[in-house]
N, C-alpha and C positions, 0 to 999 in steps of 0.2 A: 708481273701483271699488276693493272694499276685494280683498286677498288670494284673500279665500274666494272672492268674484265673480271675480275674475278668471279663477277654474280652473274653476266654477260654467260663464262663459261658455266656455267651450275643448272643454266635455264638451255641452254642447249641441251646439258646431257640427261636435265629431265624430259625432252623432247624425245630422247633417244631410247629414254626407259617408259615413254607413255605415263607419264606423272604429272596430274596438279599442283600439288605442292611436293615440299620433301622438308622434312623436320631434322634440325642441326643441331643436338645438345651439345653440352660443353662436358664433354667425358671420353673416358677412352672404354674398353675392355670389360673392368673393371668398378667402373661407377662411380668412382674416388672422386674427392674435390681435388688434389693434385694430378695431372697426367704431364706424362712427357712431352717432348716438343713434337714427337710424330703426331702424337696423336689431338696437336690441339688445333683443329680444326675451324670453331666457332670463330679463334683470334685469327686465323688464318682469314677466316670469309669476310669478318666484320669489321673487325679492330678492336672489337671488345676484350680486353684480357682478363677481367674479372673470374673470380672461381665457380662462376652459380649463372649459369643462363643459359638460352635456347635462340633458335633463328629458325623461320618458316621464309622458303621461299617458293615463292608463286610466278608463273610465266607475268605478269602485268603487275606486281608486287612485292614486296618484304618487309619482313619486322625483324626484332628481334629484340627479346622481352630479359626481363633481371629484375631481382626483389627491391627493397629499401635499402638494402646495404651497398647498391650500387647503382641507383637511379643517377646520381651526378656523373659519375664514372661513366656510365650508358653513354649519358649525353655527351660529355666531352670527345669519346674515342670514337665514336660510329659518326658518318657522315649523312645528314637526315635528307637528303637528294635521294637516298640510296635506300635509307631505312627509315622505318614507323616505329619509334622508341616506343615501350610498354611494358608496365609495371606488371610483372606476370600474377601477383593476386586481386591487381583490381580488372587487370582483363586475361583469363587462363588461355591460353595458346590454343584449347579445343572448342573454346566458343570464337575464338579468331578465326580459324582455319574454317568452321561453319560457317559462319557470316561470308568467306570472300570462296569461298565453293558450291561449285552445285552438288544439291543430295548425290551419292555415290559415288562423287570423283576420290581416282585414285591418290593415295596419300604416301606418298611412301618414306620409309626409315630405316634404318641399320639396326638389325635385331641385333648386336654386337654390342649398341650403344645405350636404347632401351631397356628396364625391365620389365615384366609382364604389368606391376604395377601401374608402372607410367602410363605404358597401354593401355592398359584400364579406361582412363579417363577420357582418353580419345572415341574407344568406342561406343562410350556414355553419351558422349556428344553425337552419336549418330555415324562417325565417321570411316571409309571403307580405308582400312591402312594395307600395304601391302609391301611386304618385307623386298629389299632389295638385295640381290648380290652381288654386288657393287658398290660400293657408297660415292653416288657422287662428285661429293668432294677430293675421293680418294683417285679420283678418275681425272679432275683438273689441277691436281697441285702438283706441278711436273717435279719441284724442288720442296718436297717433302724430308724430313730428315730422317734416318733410319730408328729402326727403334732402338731402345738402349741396350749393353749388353755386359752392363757392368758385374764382376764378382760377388756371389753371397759372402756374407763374411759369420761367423758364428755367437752368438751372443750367451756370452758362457753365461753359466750357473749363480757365480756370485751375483750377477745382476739378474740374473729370470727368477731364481730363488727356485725351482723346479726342472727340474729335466722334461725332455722333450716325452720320451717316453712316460713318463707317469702321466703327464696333459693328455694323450692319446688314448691311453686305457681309460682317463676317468670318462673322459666323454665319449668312447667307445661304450662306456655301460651306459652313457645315458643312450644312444642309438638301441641299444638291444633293449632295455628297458622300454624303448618305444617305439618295439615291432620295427623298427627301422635298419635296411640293409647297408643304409651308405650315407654318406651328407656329401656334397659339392659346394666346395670352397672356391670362390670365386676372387674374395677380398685380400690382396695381398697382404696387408697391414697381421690378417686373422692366422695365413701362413706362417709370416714370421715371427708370429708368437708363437703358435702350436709347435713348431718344428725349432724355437730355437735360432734364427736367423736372422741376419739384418743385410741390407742393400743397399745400393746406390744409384737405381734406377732412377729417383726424385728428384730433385733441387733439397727438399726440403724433410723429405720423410725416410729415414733410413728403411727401405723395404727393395726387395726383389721381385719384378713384374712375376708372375707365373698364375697357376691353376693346378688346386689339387681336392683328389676324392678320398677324404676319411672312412674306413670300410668299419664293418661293428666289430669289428677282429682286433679293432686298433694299428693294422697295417694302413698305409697312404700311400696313395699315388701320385707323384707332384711332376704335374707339365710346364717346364721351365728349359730355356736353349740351355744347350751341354758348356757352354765358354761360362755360364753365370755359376754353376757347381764345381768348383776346383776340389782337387780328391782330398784336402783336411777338410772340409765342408760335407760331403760324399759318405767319405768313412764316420762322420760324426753324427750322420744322420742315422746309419746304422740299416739294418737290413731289411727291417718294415718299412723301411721308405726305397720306394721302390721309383726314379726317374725316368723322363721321358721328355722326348722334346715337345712343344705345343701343340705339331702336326699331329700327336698320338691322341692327341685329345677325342677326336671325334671315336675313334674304336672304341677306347676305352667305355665312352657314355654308352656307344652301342652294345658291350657288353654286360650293362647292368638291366639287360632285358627279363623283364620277370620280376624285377626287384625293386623294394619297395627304396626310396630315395630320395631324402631332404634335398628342401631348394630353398633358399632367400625367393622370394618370387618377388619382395621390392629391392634387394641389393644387388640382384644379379644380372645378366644379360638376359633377355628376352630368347636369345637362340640358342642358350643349354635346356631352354625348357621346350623350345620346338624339338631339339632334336633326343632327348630321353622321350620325348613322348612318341615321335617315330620308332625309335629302339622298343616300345613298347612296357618300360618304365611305368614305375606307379607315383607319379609324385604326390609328396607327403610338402604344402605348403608348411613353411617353419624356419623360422631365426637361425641367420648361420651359429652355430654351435657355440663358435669363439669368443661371439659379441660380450658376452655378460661375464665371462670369465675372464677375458682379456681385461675388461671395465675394472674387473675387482681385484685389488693389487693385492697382491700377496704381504706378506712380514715387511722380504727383501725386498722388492718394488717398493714399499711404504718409504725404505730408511731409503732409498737408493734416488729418492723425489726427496725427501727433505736433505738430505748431501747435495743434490744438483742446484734445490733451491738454494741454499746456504753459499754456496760459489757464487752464483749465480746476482745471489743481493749482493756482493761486496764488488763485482764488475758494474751492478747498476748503483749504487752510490757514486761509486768514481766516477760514474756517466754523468750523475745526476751533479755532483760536485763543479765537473766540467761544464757542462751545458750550459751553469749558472752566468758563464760572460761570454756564452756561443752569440747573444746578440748583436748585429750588427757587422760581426766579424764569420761567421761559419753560416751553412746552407742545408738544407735538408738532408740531403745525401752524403756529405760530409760530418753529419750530425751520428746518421746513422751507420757509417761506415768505423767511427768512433766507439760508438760502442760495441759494434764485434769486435775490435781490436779489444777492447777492455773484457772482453768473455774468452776472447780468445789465448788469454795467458794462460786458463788453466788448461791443465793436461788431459782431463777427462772431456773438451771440448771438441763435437763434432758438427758445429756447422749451424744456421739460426735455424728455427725450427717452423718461421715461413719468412716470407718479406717484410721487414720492420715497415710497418705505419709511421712515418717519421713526418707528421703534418705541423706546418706553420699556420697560425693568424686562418684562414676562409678554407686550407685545405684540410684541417681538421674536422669541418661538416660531413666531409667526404668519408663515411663508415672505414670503407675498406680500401681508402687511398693509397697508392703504388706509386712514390717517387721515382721520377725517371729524368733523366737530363734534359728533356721538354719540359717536363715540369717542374725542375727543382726550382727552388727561389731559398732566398735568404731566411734567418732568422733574424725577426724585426725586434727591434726594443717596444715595450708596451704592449705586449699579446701573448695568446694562448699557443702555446707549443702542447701539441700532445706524441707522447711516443710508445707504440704497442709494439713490440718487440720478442721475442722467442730464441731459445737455444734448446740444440742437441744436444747433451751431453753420453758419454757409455750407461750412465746409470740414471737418466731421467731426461725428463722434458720439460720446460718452462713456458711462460706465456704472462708477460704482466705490460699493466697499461697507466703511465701516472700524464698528467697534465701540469701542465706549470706555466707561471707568468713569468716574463722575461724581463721586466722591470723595464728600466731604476722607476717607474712612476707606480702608481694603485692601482690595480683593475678597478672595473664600475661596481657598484652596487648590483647591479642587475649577475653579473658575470657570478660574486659572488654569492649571490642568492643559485645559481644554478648550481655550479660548484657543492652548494653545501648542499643542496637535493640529492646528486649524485652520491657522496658521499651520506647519506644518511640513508639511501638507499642500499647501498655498500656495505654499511655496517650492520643493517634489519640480515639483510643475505646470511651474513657470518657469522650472528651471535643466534639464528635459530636454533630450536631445537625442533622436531618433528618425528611423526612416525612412518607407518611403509606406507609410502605415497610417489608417484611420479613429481620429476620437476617443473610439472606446469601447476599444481599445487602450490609452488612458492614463487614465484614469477613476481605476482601482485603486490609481494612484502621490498623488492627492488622498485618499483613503480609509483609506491603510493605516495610519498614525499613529491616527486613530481606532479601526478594527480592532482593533489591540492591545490596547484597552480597553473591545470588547466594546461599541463605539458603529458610529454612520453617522449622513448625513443621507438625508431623501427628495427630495431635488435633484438636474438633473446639474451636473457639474461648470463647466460651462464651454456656452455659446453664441455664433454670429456673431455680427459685429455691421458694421451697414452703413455708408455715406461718406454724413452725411447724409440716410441713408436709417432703417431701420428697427433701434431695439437688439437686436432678437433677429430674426437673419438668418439663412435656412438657403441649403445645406443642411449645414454643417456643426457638430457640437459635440463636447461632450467631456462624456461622457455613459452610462450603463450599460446603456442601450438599444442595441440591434444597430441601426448606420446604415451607408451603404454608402460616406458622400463622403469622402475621404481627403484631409486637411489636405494644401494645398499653401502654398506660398510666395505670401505679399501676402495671406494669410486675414489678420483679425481675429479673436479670441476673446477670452472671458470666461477668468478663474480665479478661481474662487469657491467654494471649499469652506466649510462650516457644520456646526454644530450647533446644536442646538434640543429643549433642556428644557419640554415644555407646559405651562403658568402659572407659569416661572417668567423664562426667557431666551433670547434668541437670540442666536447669533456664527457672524457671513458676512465672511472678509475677501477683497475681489473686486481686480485690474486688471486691467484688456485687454493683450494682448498680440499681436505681429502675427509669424506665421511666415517665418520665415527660410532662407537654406541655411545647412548646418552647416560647408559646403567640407574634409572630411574629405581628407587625403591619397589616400585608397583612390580618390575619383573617386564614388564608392558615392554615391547621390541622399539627404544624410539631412538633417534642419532642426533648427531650435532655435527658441524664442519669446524674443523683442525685446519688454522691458516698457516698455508705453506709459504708465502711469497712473502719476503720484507723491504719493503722500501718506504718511505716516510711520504705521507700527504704534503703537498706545498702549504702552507702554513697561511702565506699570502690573500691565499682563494678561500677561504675556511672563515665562515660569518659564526662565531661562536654565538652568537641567539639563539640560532635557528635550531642548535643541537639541544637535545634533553642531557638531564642531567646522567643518562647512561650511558647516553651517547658517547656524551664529552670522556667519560673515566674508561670506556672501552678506548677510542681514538689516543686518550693519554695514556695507558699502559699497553697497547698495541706500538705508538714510538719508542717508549721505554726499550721495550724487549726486541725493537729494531737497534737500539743504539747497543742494549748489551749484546747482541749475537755479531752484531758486524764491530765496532771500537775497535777492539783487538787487530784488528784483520788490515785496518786501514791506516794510511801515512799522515800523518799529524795534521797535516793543513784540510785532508780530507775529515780525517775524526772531528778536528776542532767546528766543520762544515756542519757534520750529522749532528753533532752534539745542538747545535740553535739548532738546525732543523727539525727536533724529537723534542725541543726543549716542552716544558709543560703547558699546555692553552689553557687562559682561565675561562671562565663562564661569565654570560653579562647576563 
């Protein structure tokens, strides 16, 4: 089916369900920013493949809306014949759908896809929704691909640092502690920690789709097909886990009648909460259980993220080493293909941990650009390369972003004035100290070097990131959106401040770092971030003015302690590389 059919088919079969509109998020199940190829619909209908956006369509209309991290992206992949590009916070999808309906037309959506929350905001706007049972899309896509049905595999102890069972008892007291009979786990990523598990349902996230209910007993009930539990899996989950294939789902809710029963009501589906409250359920709105415990890494998570990183820098020097005469001769995708080869030597290596940003020269404005053999192009001499990139490994997760000039000639003055904002914004992120406060609290110490110049990016600053689990982990970040989870000690995060010139450049310089106590005399509860990612700033782009003088001794003993942790590890033409590339920057 070409584009035009496909929307052609959608407005039909809202004919056939008596619908105005019908709203097409980009999610499965589950509400994750990764979903499988069944379930990804939005790319199906639009062409949009981006991880974050929505489609409304209308018998005589369509949009289909995505934040700043994908405005360029929007534009390139959707065809505007077809669709009304729109930035979903400068125009929200429930004042959209107002405007082009009349008061009380029916609205309809996949309670599957929504949570209660999302709904929320619709009917804020006035608007009549009305769940469908059938979705649509699921109605026209004759060559849909089945769901996945891959192996759990079990993610022992040396790397969870906990047994499954002790995770279950602890938060099993916090249930009873809080009069509560059950929780409903929704979020796969939250299963395969509680339970010990990893999968290959993803591209990118080692997890196993499913659904399960944490009882106050510390027994669980996990709805997942019978082919993804193989009996070493089975038998290791042990006898409080009690399986079941997805169909069992619905009894099972029905049988928590009476009983009192945590819900994400914004991470979940919207129709575990219609249907406990048919069963006659008490829901108890509240945070799935796992969030803040999964966020907070244990000893062996702690050492199992600096091990990953530690591999991890000495395949991104060699990249970095390489890339330096990729100009002219190598391509985006061939850039990026190189460096999984160079991660891929170690043995703890499972796979990158999303799709390398692997932008040249104008495609690095593009936030969360996806090379693709349309779009690959060369790596040009005299420009910005930027490359964000991630790996699995058994005992962590990575996620780092460096930018570089491609030479032989000097970037402009201008380039390196940006450059050094980023970077000085990079470095306020990493050498904070703070007390219990969420990450929208430090947001403005990434930002304000920009500021000064009458710049920002449309990013936030910083995101979780999971122990082999998923690189963008809530619930916490560092970020200009009002969030409520307050960095504690053993989080992971991002530092990734940017900018971004449209058709001409992008600069993201990113590492993870993992929250710490500050152990202040005073006693006073305050942290600090412990940086996990090593790889050296281009030298090149770096306006030594512009740093203070703490700047500068942070940035020169931060390469120091990249050359002594990787040296050793690398082959002579490589070391002799890092060694100028760490060498010392003076001050002017």
């Amino acid at each position: 089916m070409t584009p035009s059919e496909r929307l052609a088919a959608i407005r039909a079969e809202l004919t056939r369900q008596n619908l105005a509109a019908f709203i097409v998020p980009r999610a499965d199940e589950h509400l994750g920013e990764y979903v499988p190829p069944s379930a990804e619909r939005l790319a199906w209908l639009t062409g949009f493949t981006g991880s974050a956006g929505l489609a409304i369509v209308f018998p005589d209309r369509a949009a289909v809306f995505s934040d700043g991290r994908y405005v360029l992206q929007l534009a390139s992949e959707t065809d505007p014949t077809l669709w009304d590009r729109q930035h979903i916070t400068d125009t929200p999808p429930p004042a959209y759908i107002a405007a082009h309906t009349r008061p009380g037309a029916p609205i309809g959506y996949d309670p599957w896809l929504m949570s209660e929350d999302s709904l929320a905001r619709y009917r804020e706007a006035g608007l009549t929704l009305i769940p469908t049972t059938r979705n649509p899309i699921d109605a026209a896509w004759q060559d849909r691909p089945a769901p996945p049905t891959a192996p759990a595999t079990l993610h022992i102890e040396a790397h969870s640092g906990e047994p499954s069972a002790a995770k279950r008892a602890r938060l099993a007291e916090d249930l009873r502690a809080a009069r509560q009979d059950a929780a409903i786990i929704s979020d796969p990523a939250s299963i395969a920690w509680l339970l010990n598990i990893r999968g290959q349902d993803l591209a990118y996230v080692p997890i196993a789709l499913g659904f399960a209910i944490l009882h106050a007993d510390a027994a669980v009930e996990l709805f997942m097909p019978p082919e993804k539990l193989p009996q070493p899996v089975r038998e290791a989950l042990g006898n409080q886990v009690a399986t079941a294939p997805r169909e069992a789902l619905p009894a099972a809710l029905a049988a928590l009648s009476g009983k009192r029963v945590r819900l994400d009501t914004v991470g979940s589906p919207a129709w575990l909460a219609d249907t406990l409250r048919q069963a006659g359920a008490t829901i108890i709105p509240g945070q799935d259980p796992c969030l803040v415990p999964k966020a907070r890494k244990n000893t062996t998570e702690q050492q199992g993220a600096r091990a990953a990183q530690h591999r991890d820098a000495i395949a991104l020097a060699r990249f970095l080493h390489w890339v330096q005469d990729a100009a002219g001769h190598e391509t985006e995708l061939s850039a990026a293909a190189q460096l999984v080869r160079f991660r891929a030597e170690a043995a703890e290596f499972r796979g990158e941990s999303f799709p390398a940003i692997s932008a040249a020269g104008e495609h690095g404005a593009i936030m969360h650009y996806r090379v693709s053999l349309e779009s690959d192009r060369a790596i040009l001499p005299d420009e910005l390369y930027l490359i964000d990139s991630g790996a699995q490994y058994a005992d962590g997760t990575t996620d780092v972003t460096r930018t570089i000039w491609t030479g032989p000639g000097l970037p402009t003055a201008e380039i390196r004035d940006r450059y050094t904002r980023v970077l000085k914004g990079h470095i306020a992120i990493g050498t904070l100290t703070f007390p219990d406060v969420a990450g929208v609290r430090l947001d403005a110490f990434a930002r304000a070097a920009l500021w000064q110049a009458g710049l920002d990016f449309d990013h936030g600053t910083g995101h979780g990131v999971g122990s082999y689990l998923s690189v963008h982990e809530g619930p916490v970040s560092i970020s200009p959106h009002l969030r409520a989870a307050t960095l504690e000690d053993g989080m992971i995060l991002s530092n990734e401040p940017g900018f971004y010139l449209p058709g001409e450049y992008g600069i993201r310089l990113e590492n993870l770092v993992l929250v710490q106590p500050a152990n202040f005399p005073t006693g006073k509860p305050f942290h600090r971030f412990e940086t996990l990612t090593w790889a050296p700033f281009d030298r090149v782009l770096i306006e030594p003015s512009l740093l203070s003088a703490a700047e500068l001794a942070w940035l020169n003993t931060y390469h120091a302690e990249v050359h002594a942790r990787l040296a050793p590890h690398l082959a002579p033409d490589v070391r002799d590389w890092l060694a100028a590339a760490c060498a010392v920057i003076e001050g002017k």
